[in-house]
N, C-alpha and C positions, 0 to 999 in steps of 0.2 A: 363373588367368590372367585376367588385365582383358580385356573385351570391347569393339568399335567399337559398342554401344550404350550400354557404361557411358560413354565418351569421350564421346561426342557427350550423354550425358545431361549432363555435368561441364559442353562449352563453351557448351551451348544451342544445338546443332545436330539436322538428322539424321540417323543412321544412313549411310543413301546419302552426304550432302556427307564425312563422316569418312572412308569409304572411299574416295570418289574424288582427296582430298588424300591420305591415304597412300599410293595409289597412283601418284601424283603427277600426275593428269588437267589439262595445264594449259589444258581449252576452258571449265574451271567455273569458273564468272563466281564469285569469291568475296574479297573483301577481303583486304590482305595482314596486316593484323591477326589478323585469324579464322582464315586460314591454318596462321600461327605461334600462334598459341594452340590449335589442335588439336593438331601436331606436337609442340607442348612438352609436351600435357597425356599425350600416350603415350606420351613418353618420362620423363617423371615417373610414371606409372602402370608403368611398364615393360611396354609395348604388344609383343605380338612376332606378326609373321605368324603361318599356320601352316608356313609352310616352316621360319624361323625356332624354333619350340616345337621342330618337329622334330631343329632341332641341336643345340637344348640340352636337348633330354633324350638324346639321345644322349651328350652331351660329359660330362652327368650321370651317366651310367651307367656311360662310360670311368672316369671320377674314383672314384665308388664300386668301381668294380670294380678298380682299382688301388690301394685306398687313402688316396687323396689324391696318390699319385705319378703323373709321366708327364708327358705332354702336354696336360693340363688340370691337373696336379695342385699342390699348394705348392710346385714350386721355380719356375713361370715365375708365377705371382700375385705370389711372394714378391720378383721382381724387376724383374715391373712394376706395382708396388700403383696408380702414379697418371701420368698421358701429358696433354700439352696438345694440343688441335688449334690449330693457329692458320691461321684462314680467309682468301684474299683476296676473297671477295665479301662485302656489307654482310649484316645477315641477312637483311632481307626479297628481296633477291636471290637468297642462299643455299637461303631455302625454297620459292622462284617457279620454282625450277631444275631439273627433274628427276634431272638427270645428276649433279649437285655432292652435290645430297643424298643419292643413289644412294653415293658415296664417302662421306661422313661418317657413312651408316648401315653401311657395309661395317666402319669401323674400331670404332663403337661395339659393333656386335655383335659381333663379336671379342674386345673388349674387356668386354663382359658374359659371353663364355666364360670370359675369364681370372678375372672380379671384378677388373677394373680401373678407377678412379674415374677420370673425364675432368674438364678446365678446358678450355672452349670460349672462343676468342680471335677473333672478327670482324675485320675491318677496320673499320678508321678514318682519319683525315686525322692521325691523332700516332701514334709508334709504342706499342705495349702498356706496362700499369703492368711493369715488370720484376717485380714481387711475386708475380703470374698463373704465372710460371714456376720458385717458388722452391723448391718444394718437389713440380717434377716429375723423373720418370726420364729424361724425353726427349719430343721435339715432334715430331708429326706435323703438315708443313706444304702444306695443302691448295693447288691451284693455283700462280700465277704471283707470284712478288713480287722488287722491285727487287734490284737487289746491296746499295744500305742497308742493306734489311731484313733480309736475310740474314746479313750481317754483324754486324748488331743480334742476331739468335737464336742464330749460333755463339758469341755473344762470351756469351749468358745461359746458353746448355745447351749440355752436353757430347754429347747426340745427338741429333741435327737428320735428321729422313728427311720427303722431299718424296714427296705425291700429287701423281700428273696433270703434273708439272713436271719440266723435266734443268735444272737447273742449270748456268751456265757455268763455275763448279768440279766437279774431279770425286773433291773430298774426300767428296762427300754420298750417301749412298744413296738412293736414289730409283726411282719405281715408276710407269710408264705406259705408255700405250699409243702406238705408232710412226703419227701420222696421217698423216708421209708416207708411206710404206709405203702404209700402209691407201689414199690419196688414190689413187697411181698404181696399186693393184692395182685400184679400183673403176673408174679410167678406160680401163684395160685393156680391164677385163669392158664396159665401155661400147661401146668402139671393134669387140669381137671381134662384139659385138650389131649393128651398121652401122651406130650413131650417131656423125655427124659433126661437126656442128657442135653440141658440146658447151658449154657456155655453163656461171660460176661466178658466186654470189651471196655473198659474206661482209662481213669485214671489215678495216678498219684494225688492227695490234696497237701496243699503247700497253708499255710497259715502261721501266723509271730514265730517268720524266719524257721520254720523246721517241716521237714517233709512226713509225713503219715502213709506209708506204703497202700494201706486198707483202708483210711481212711476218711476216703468221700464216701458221702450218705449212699449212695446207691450200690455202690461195693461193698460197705461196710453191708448194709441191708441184703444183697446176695448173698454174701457168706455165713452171714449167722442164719439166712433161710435155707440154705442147702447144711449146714453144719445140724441143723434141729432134725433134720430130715437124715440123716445119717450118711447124704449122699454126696459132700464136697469132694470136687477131685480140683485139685492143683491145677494139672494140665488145661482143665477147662476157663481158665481165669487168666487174661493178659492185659497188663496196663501199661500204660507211659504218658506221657507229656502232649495234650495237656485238656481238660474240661474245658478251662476255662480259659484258653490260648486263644490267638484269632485262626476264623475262620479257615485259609488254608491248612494253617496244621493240626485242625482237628479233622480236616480230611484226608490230610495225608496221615496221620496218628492211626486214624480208624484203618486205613489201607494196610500198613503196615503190620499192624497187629494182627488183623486179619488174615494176614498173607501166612503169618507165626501161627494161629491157630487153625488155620484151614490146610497145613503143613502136619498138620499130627493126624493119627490113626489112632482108632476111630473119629470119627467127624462127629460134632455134634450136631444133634438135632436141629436146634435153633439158637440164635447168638442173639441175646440181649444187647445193646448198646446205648451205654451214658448217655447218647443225645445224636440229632439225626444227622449231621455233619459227618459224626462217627459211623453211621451208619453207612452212608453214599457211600465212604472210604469200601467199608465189607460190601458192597453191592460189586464195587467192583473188582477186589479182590475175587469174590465168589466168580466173577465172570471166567478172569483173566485163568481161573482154576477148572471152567470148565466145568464147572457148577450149576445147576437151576435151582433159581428159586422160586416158590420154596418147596420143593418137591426134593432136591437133595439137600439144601440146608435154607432153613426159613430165618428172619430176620423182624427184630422187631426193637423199638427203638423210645426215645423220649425228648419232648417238647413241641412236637408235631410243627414245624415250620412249614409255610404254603408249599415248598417243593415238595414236600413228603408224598401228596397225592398225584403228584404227575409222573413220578419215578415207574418204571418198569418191572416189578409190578406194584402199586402204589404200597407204600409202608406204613405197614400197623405202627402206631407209635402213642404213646401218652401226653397226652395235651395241658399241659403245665399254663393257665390261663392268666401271663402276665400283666397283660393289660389292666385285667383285676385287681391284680395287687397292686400293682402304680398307681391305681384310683384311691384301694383302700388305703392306703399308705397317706394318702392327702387328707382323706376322709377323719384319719387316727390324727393328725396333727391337727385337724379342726376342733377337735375334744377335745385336745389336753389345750388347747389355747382357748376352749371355751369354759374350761375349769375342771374337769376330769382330772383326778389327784393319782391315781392308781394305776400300773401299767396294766398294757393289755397284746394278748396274740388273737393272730385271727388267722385262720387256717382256713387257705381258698380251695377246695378239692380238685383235683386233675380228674380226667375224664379220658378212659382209652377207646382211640380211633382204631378200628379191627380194618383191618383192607387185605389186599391180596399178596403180601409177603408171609402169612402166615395162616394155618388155621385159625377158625372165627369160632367166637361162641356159638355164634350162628351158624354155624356149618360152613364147606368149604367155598 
């Protein structure tokens, strides 16, 4: 097994920076070059945690001890020898991400269970060489992409299954997690805590060429839960560019915004935020204001990235479990190429991390 010293000897790092990009730390000041060329070199080394060692020697040992048959053995290799992923974020976006890449390692490790060969597809401004998808089984397709594009991949491959995305067809199998849901049970848990004047930080959603002011899932899901409850105020809602941006400028997004809402009178209670990126940004706004958290304005946030718990004071956030879905997503292409005629959703449930940015269910 390659080691995070042999890595970091390859890119000319050390040791420490290799580990804190694997783990996806994104407060490490580090080029997005250097980034991606560690990532790429451990996955060309074929880099695996030790959680990871530990499945595949288990899945090792299923296999030998079946034979080669079963659930690890020749007949599901033999019917997915080779899967495309086709991404909507650029890569240096991709690897700035923690949550995205969290899904693309779910499905590659999986696919290192089966000995399945991947073709990685980024986004770009033209649709993909058709050639990238000639000689796959089927496309696992990461995120958000136009009706075009989609059209574009059904008309190439005969099995199209979406991460993190539902489709407004519902020919396509697909596999995520329910953020509205997820939004109004954390607003719940907020309200039952006796915060009232809840306040949202996100963004615009962009999709086939047109902007929706309201409409990413989690703002949309904000507004019609404070709209039922009689208690939407305008003031308490600021969005811009972008969710699904890189890295820097969802941290710089979330500061900014921040700076906008923590600039009006009354302050709210506590600020919701799209995703934790967004959040660092209000962590430090709230500072720069002279603010404690969360005793004058509490924070709380979504996808729970490894920084989340090291932050000052660690941040409550909802843990959107992509890895999961990268696996299930493999898992859903294994059935319809094992003859499964019928589409299917599978909804992986998030789970909220309560920490010290916020009242806890559990007390303070």
């Amino acid at each position: 097994m390659v080691t995070i010293k042999e890595i970091a000897k390859a890119v000319g790092v050390s040791s420490a920076t290799v580990s804190r990009v694997l783990n996806y730390d994104p407060a490490l000041s580090i080029s997005a070059a250097k980034r991606q060329a560690i990532i790429e070199t451990a996955e060309a080394l074929n880099y695996a945690t030790p959680r990871n060692r530990a499945r595949q020697s288990e899945a090792l040992q299923q296999e030998a001890a079946q034979n080669g048959a079963g659930h690890y053995g020749g007949t599901e290799r033999s019917i997915l020898q080779r899967l495309a992923i086709v991404h909507f974020l650029e890569p240096s976006d991709e690897v700035a991400d923690p949550y995205y890449v969290g899904v693309r390692l779910g499905i590659e490790n999986r696919c290192r269970e089966l000995r399945t060969d991947i073709v990685k597809v980024f986004h770009s401004d033209t649709l993909p060489d058709a050639a990238l998808l000639a000689d796959v089984a089927g496309v696992i397709v990461i995120g958000k992409h136009s009706d075009n594009e989609i059209a574009w991949l059904d008309e190439h491959c005969r099995h199209v299954v979406f991460a993190d995305f539902v489709p407004s067809s519902d020919r396509f199998d697909c596999v995520h997690s329910d953020l509205v849901a997820a939004t109004h049970k954390v607003l719940d848990t907020l309200h039952h805590l006796d915060y009232e004047r809840i306040a949202f930080i996100g963004s615009y959603e962009h999709l086939n060429g047109e902007t929706q002011q309201f409409g990413e899932r989690r703002c949309k899901a904000y507004i019609d839960w404070q709209t039922a409850r009689g208690t939407f105020d305008a003031e308490l809602l600021v969005l811009g560019e972008s969710c699904d941006s890189g890295q820097n400028l969802r941290l710089e997004t979330g500061y900014e915004l921040a700076r906008q809402l923590l600039s009006r009178r009354p302050l709210p209670d506590i600020i919701l935020t799209a995703n934790d990126n967004m959040a660092i940004g209000t962590y430090r706004a709230a500072r720069e204001a002279g603010l404690s958290i969360p005793d004058d304005v509490a924070i709380v946030s979504f996808n729970d990235i490894p920084v989340a718990q090291f932050l000052t004071p660690p941040l409550s956030t909802v843990k959107i479990h992509g890895e999961h879905i990268g696996e299930t997503a493999v898992n859903l292409l294994l059935e319809r190429l094992g003859g499964r005629s019928y589409a299917k959703m599978v909804t992986i449930p998030t789970e909220t991390i309560w920490r010290g940015s916020c009242r806890t269910p559990e007390g303070p």
